[in-house]
C-alpha positions in Angstrom: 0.0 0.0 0.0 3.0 2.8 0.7 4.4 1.7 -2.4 1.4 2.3 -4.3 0.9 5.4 -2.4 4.5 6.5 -3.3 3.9 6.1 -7.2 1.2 8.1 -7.3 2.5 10.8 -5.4 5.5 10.8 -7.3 3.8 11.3 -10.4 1.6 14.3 -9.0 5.0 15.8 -8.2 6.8 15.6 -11.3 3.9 17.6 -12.8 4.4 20.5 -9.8 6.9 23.2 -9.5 10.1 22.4 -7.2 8.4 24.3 -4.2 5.4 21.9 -4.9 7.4 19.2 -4.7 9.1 19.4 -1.4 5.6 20.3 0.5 3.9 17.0 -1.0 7.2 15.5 -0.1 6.5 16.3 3.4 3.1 15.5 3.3 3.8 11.6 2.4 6.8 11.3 5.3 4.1 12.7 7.8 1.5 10.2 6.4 3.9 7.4 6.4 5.2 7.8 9.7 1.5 8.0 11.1 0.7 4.9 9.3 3.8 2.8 10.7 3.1 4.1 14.2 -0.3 3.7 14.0 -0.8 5.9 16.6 -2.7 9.1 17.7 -2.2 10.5 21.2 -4.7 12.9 23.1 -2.9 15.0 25.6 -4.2 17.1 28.7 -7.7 15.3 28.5 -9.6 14.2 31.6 -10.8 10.9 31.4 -13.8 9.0 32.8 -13.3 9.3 36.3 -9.5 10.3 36.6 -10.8 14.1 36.9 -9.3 14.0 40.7 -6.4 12.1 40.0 -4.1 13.7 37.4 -4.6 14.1 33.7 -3.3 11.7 31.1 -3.0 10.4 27.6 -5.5 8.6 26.1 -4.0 6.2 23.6 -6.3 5.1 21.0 -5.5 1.9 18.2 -6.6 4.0 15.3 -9.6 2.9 13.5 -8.9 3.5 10.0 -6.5 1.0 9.6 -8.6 -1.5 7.2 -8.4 -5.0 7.4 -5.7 -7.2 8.4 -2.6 -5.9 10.5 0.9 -6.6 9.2 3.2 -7.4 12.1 4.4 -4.5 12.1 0.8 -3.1 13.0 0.2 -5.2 15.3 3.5 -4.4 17.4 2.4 -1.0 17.2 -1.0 -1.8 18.7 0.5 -3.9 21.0 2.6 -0.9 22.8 -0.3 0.9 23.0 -2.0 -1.5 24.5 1.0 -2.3 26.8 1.0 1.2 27.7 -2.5 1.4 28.7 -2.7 -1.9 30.6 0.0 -2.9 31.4 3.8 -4.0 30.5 3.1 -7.4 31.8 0.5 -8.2 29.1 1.5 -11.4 27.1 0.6 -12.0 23.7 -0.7 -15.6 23.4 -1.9 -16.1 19.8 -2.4 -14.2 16.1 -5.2 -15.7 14.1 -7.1 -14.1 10.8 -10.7 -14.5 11.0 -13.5 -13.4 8.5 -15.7 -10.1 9.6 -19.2 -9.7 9.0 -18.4 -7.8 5.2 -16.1 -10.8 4.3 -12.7 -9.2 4.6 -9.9 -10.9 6.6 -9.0 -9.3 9.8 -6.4 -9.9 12.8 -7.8 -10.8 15.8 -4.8 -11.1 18.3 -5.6 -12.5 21.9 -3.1 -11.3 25.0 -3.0 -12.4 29.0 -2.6 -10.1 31.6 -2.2 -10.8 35.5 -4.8 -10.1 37.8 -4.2 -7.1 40.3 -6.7 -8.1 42.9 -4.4 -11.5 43.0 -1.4 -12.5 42.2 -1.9 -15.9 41.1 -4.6 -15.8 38.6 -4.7 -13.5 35.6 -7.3 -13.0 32.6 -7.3 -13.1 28.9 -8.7 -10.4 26.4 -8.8 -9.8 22.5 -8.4 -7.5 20.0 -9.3 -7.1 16.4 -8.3 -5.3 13.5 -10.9 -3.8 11.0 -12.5 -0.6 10.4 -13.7 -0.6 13.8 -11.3 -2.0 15.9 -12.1 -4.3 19.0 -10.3 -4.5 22.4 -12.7 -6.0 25.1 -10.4 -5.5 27.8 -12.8 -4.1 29.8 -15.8 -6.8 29.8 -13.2 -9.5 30.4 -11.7 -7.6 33.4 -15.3 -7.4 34.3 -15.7 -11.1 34.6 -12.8 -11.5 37.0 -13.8 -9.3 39.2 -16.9 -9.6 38.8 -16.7 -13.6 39.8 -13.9 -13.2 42.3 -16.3 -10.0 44.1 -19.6 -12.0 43.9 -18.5 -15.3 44.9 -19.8 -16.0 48.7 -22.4 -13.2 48.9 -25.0 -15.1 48.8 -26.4 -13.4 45.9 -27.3 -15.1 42.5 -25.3 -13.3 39.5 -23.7 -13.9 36.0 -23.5 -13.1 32.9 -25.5 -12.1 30.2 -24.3 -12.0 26.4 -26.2 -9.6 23.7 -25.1 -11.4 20.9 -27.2 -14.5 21.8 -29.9 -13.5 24.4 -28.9 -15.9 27.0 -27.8 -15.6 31.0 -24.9 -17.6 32.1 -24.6 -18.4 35.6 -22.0 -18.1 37.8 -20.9 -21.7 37.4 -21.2 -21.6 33.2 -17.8 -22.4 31.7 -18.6 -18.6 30.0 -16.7 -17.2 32.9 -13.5 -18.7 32.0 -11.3 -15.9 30.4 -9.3 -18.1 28.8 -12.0 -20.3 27.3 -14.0 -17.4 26.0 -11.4 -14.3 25.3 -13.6 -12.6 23.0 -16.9 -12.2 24.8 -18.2 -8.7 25.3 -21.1 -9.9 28.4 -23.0 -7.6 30.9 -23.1 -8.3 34.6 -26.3 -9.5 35.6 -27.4 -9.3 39.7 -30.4 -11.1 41.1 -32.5 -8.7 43.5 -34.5 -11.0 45.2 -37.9 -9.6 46.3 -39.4 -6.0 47.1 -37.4 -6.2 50.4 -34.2 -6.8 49.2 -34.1 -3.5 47.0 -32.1 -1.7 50.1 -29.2 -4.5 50.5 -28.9 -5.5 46.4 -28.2 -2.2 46.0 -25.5 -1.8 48.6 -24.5 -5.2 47.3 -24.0 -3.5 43.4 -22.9 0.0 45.0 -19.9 -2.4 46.2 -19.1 -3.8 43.2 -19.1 -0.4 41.8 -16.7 0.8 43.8 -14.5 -2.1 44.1 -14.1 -2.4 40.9 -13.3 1.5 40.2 -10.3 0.4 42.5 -8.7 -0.2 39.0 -8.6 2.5 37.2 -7.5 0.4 34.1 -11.7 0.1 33.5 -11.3 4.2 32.2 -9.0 3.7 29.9 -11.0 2.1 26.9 -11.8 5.0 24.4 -15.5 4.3 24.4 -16.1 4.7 28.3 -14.4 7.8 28.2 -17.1 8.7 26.1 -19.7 7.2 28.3 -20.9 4.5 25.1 -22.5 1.0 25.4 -18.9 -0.4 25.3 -18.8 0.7 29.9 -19.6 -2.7 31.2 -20.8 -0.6 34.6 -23.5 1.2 32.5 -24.8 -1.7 31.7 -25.9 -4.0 34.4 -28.6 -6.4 34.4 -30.6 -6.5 37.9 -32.8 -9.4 38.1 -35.9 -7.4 40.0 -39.1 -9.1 41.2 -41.5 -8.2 38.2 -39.1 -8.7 35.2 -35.7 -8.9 34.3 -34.4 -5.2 32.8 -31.6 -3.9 32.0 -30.6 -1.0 34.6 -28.6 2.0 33.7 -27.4 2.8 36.8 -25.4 6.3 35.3 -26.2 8.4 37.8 -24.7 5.6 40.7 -21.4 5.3 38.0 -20.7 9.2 38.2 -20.9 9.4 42.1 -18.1 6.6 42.3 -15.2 9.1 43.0 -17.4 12.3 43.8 -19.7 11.3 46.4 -19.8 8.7 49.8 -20.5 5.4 50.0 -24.5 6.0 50.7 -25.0 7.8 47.8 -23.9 5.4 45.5 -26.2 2.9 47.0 -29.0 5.4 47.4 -28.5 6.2 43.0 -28.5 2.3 42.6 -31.6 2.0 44.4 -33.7 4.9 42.5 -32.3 2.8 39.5 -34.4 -0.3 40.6 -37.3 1.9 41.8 -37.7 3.7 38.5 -37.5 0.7 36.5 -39.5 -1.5 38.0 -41.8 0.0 40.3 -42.1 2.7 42.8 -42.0 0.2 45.6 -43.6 1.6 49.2 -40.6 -0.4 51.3 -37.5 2.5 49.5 -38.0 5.9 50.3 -35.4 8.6 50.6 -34.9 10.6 53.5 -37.0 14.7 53.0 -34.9 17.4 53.9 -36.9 17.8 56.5 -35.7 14.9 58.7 -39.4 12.8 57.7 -39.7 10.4 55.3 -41.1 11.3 52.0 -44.2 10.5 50.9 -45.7 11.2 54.4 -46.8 14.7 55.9 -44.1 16.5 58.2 -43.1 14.6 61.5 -45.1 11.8 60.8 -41.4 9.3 61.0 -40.1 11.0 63.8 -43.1 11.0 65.8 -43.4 7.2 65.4 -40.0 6.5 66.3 -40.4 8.5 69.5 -43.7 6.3 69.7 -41.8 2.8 69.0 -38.3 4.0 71.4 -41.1 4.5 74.5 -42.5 1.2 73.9 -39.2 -0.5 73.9 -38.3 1.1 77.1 -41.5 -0.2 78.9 -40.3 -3.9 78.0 -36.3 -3.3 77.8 -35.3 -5.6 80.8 -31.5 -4.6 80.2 -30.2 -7.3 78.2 -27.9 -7.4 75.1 -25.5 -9.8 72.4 -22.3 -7.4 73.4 -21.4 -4.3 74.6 -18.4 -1.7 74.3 -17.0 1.0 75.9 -15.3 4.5 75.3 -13.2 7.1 77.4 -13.2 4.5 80.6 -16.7 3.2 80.4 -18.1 6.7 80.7 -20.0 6.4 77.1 -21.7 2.6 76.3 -22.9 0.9 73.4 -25.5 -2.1 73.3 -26.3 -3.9 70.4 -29.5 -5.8 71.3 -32.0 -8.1 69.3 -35.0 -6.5 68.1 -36.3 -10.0 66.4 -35.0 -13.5 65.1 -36.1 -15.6 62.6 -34.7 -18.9 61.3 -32.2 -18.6 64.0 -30.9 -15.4 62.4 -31.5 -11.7 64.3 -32.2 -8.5 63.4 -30.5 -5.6 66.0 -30.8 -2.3 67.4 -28.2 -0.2 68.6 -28.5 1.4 72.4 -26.0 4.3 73.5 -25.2 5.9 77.3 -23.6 8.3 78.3 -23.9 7.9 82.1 -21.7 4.7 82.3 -25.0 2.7 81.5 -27.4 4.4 83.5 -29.4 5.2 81.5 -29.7 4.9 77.7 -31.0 6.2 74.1 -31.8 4.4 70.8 -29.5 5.4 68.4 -31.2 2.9 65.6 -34.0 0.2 65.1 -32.1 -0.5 62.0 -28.6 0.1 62.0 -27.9 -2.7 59.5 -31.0 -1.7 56.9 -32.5 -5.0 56.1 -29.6 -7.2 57.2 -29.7 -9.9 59.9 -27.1 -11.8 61.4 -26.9 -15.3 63.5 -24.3 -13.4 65.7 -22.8 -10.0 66.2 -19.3 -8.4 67.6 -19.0 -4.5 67.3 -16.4 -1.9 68.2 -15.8 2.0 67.8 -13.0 4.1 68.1 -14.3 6.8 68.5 -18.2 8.3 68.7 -18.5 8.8 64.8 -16.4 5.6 63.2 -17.3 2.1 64.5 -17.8 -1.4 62.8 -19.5 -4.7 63.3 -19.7 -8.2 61.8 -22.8 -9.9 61.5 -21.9 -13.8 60.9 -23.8 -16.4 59.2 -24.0 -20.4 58.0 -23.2 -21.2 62.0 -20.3 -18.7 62.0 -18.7 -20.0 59.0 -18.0 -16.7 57.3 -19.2 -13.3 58.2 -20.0 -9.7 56.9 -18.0 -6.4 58.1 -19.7 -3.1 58.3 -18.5 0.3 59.1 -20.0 3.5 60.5 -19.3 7.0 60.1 -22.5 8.6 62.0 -22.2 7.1 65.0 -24.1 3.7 64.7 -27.3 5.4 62.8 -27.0 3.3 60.1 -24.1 1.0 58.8 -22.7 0.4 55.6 -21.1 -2.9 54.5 -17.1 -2.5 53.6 -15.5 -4.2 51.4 -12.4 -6.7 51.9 -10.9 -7.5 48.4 -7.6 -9.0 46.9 -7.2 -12.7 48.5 -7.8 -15.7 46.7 -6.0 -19.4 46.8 -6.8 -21.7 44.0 -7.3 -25.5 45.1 -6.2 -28.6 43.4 -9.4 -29.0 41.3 -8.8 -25.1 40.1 -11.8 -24.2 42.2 -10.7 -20.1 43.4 -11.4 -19.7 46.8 -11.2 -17.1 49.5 -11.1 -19.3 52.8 -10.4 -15.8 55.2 -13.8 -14.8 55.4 -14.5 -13.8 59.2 -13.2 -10.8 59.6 -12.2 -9.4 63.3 -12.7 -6.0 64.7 -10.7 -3.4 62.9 -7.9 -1.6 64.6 -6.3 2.2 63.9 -2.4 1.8 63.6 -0.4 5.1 61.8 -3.3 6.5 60.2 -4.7 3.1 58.8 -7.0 0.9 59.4 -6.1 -2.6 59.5 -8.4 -5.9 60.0 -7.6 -9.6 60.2 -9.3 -11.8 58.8 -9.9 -15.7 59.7 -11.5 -18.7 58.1 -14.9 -18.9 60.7 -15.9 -22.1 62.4 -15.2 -24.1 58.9 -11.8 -22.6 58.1 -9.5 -26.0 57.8 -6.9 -24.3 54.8 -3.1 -24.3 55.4 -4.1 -25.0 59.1 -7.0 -22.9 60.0 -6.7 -19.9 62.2 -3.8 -20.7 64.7 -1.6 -20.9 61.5 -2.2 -17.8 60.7 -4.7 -15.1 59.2 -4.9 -12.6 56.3 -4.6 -9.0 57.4 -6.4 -6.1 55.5 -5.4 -2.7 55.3 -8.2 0.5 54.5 -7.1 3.9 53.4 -10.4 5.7 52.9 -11.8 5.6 56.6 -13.0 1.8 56.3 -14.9 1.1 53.5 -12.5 -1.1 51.5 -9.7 -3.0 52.6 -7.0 -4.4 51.1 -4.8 -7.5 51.1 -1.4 -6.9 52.8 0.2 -10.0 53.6 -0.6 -13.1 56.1 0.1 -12.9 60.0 1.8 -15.9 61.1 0.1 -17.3 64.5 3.1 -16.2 66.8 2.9 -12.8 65.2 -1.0 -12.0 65.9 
């Protein structure tokens, strides 16, 4: 093709004047060396959700490069590519497959490793062609999507627009390496009307933890906010129908705004969707509930905290203490079903003389077959609500003083067993602890945990730089060391 090019620009420029000559002359070395590079840079631009980070480049694989890649192309691509996601990105195989118009095109498929572990990794592909084809994005979706979901007690998978159909989480479709070409949504299973509150802390979650990587905002078409964002397209499985939710406005509040909003976004999402269901409402700026008239909610929570005093015999599940057992917390259960308890949260500040409610619900809709709870001071605290006999448990975290929690997030441990199977056996976390600045948390295995010899050989310690809400692997804490 360039020495086509070259022929027919030379005999344009033997018709042309000498000055004519040396300015077309230019014009082919420029359009040369853009072809052979096949690149285009975009400097100083903000991208996705890097706004309050730092600016940087957006490298795009150009799209008018036709139909098959030389090798030369495809290196080319391939430092882009390396600079975008990684150097550690392998290049596993080049094929030539047919497109949709007939013509041959490259479609070259590359491994990465993981960054929430460091023993599993993921493959993704890319294609040549007038519209060119990196799914990095959907496939980094999948494995952290499956690594995030796994143990939450929530059905999920995937669901694949090219054929209709909703894979679940044990379909082979999952499996990177298997499938390295799929472009699937993340679909989440919202149980009943009840369940909107905790499937969409459940999703607001996800969101977060996987904005942890900011390798999801490099992809040229989520900068522009296109079909191609696998977080703009979830699929929540509500009780009427199954729909696909845009949950935009939860997406843009990822970096901007706290962890309640995000869940609060999600679950106007659901509402609007599929119902205005009477169970979600959002707090008025009045303090009432809306819907209701003025002082309505706070009038029959004064009505419900004098009741529970007339009955309140003084027990609780556990109780802490601050500045010398001058201030008191109680968590005590409200109700229990199915050997699992919901709980309210009591507060003194007479060294348990006598005492407030500070929440019927601290925990929204959650229940628990067993609670521990801490703070550290009177605005941050955290409990764990345990379940399956105390086989694995749920951390949450305060920031208002026990009004309401908000469950954090532990990410970046796996193992992987002899049958393949990925597993995260530390999944009862302990009271978190202040250390430097930092909150830390270990984590054990619960009343099942049996790996690499259970608890007394050690446990998995978690570190949290934004005031709780996620933690991160750091290393393993020997039993001598704890």
């Amino acid at each position: 093709m360039r020495d086509r090019n070259k022929e027919k620009y030379g005999a344009k420029t033997e018709m042309e004047n000498k000055k004519g000559k040396y300015k077309l002359v230019i014009i082919l070395v420029a359009c040369v060396a853009a072809v052979a590079t096949g690149v285009r840079l975009h400097w100083g631009e903000d991208v996705g959700f890097q706004k309050r980070h730092h600016k940087i480049k957006r490298m795009e694989i150009p799209k008018d490069t036709g139909k098959e890649w030389t090798e030369a192309e495809t290196e080319a691509a391939e430092q882009i590519l390396k600079k975008r996601y990684g150097d550690e990105l392998e290049r596993v195989s080049v094929e030539t497959e047919y497109a949709d118009t007939g013509e041959k095109i490259t479609v070259v498929t590359y491994w990465l490793p993981g960054t929430r572990t460091a023993d599993k990794g993921f493959y993704f592909q890319v294609k040549s062609g007038s519209e060119n084809f990196d799914n990095f994005p959907f496939q980094l979706m999948k494995n952290d999507a499956q690594r995030f979901f796994n143990g939450k007690n929530r059905a999920f998978g995937l669901y694949s627009p090219d054929d209709g159909v909703m894979y679940d989480a044990s379909d082979t479709r999952w499996d990177t390496e298997s499938c390295p070409g799929e472009t699937d949504m993340l679909y989440v299973s919202c149980y009943r009307e009840e369940d909107i509150d905790s499937c969409a802390a459940d999703i607001a979650d996800w969101l977060i933890y996987a904005a942890g990587d900011e390798r999801y905002f490099l992809q040229n078409g989520m900068v522009e906010g296109k079909e191609t964002d696998p977080f703009r397209n979830i699929w929540i499985i509500t009780p009427k129908s199954h729909y696909r939710i845009a949950v935009n406005e939860a997406v843009d509040k990822i970096k901007e705004e706290p962890w309640e909003e995000v869940q609060r976004a999600v679950a106007r999402a659901i509402v609007e969707t599929d119902g205005a269901y009477h169970i979600w409402e959002t707090d008025g700026s009045d303090g009432t509930k809306d819907g209701g008239e003025g002082g309505t909610e706070s009038a029959s929570e004064e009505e419900w905290e004098k009741e529970f005093f007339e009955r309140y015999q003084g027990d609780f599940e556990r109780e802490c203490e601050l500045e010398d057992g001058r201030i008191r917390y109680r968590m005590v259960v409200l109700d229990a079903a199915a050997g699992s308890r919901w709980y309210g949260l009591l507060k003194s500040k007479d060294r348990g003389i006598s005492w407030k409610v500070v929440s019927s619900s601290p925990f929204g809709g959650d229940m628990g077959m067993g609670i521990e709870f801490t703070f550290l001071d009177e605005t941050l605290g955290f409990a764990t609500l345990s379940h399956n006999g105390g086989d694995e448990a749920d951390l949450y975290v305060t920031e208002n003083g026990g009004e309401s929690y908000q469950r954090a997030v532990i990410q970046g441990l796996e193992v992987t067993l002899e049958d393949g199977y990925l597993y995260n056996p530390y999944d009862f976390p302990q009271m978190p602890y202040e250390e430097n600045g930092k909150l830390y948390v270990l984590c054990g295995q619960g009343a099942d945990g049996d790996y690499d010899g259970g608890d007394a050989a050690g446990m998995a310690l978690f570190e949290s730089t934004d005031g709780g809400h996620i933690f991160s692997y750091k290393e393993i804490r020997k039993g001598e060391e704890e």
